[in-house]
C-alpha positions as CSV (number, residue, x, y, z in Angstrom):
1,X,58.0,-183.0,-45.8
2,X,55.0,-180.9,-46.9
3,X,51.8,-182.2,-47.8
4,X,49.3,-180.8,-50.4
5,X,46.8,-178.9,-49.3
6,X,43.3,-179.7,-50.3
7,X,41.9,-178.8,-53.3
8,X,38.8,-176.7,-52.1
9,X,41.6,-174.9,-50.5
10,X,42.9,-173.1,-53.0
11,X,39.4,-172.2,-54.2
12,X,38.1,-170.9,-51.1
13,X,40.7,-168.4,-50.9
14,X,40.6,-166.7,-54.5
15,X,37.0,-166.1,-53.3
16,X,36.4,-162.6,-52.0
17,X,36.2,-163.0,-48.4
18,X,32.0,-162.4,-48.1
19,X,31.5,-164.6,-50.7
20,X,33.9,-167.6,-48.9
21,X,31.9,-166.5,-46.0
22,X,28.5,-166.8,-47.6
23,X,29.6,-170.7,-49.0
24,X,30.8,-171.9,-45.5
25,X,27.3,-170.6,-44.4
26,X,25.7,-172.9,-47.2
27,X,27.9,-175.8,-46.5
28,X,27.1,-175.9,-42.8
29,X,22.7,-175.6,-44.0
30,X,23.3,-178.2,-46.7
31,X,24.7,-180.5,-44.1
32,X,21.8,-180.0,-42.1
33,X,23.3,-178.1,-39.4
34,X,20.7,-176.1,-38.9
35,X,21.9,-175.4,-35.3
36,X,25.6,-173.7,-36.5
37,X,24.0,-171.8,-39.4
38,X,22.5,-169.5,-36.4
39,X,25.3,-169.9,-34.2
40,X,27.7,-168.2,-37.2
41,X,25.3,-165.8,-38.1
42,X,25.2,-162.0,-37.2
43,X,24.2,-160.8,-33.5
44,X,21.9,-158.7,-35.3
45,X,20.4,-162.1,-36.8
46,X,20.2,-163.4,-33.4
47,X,18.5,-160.6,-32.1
48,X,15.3,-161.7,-34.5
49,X,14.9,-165.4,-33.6
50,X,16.3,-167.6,-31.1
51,X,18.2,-170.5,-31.9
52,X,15.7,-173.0,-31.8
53,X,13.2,-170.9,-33.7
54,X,15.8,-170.5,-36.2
55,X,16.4,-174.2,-36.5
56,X,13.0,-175.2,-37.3
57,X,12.4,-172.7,-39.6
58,X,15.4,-173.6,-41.6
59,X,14.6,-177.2,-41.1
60,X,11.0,-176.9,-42.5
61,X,12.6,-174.8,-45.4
62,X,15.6,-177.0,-46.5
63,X,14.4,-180.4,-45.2
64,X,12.1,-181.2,-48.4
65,X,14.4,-179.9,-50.7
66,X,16.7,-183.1,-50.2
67,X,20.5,-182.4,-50.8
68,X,21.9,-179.5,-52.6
69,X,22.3,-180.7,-56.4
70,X,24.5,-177.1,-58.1
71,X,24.9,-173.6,-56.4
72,X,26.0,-170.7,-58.7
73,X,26.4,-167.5,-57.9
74,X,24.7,-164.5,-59.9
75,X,24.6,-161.3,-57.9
76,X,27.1,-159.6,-55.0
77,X,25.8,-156.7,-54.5
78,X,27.5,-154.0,-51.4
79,X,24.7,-151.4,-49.8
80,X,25.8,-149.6,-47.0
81,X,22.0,-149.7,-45.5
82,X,18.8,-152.2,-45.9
83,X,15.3,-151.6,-44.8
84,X,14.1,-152.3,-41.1
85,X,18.5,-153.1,-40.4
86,X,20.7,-150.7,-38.4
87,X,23.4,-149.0,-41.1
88,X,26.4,-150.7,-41.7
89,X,28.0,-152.2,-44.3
90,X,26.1,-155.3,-45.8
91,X,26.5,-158.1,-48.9
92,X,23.2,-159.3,-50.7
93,X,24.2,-162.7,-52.8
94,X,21.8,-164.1,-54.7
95,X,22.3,-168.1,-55.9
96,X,20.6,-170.3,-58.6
97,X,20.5,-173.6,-56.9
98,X,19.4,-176.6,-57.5
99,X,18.2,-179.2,-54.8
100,X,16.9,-183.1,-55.5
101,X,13.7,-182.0,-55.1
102,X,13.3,-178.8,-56.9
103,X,14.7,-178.1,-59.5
104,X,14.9,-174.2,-59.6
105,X,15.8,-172.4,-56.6
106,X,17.0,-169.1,-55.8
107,X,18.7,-168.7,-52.4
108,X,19.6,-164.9,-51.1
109,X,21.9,-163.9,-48.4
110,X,22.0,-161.0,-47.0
111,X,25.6,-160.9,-44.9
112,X,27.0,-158.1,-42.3
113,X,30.7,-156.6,-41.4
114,X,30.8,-157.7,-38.1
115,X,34.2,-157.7,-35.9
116,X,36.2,-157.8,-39.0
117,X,34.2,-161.0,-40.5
118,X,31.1,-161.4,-43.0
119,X,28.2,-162.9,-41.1
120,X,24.9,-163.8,-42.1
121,X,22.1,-161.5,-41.1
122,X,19.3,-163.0,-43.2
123,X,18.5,-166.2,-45.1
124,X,16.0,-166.1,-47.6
125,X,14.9,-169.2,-50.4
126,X,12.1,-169.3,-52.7
């Protein structure tokens, strides 16, 4: 007997794969886990910050936001090179969020082709 399959299911796969990539990022940061969110992003990511650095950061960041209230997405843009990052072939996605505690927010990730799989190579939030 089969079961249904989730609903998000579905969803997530009529997303373009950096953009599923980007919101499984998000979802692991809005659950606080600060600690994952560097552990699934880019080598080249790593390479700036270590683990703990990266978890207090993001911590001090998202922390006083309180939870995630809407997310939309407004920009996927492809480059092929950024400044001060070795060429390849990268994602900038810009959000409009809104968090309990402020009420305007715009979230951008940058994401990287690495071993066949989008992975984050910068998190930035103002």
């Amino acid at each position: 007997m089969a079961t249904a399959a989730p609903e998000s299911e579905p969803i997530a796969a009529a997303l373009p794969p950096e953009v599923a990539a980007a919101e499984r990022w998000l979802a692991l940061a809005d659950a606080g886990d600060y600690r994952e969110t560097w552990d699934q992003a880019a080598p080249y990511f790593k390479d700036q910050l270590t683990k703990s650095q990266w978890e207090g950061a993001l911590g001090n960041v998202r922390g006083p936001l309180g939870k995630l209230v809407s997310r939309k997405l407004r920009k996927n843009a492809p480059y092929d090179h950024l400044p001060g990052a070795p060429d390849g072939e990268y994602r900038v996605l810009i959000y409009i969020s809104k968090f309990e505690s402020q009420p305007k927010a715009t979230e951008m990730l940058i994401l990287m082709f690495t071993k066949e799989q989008w992975r984050l190579a910068g998190y930035f939030l103002r």
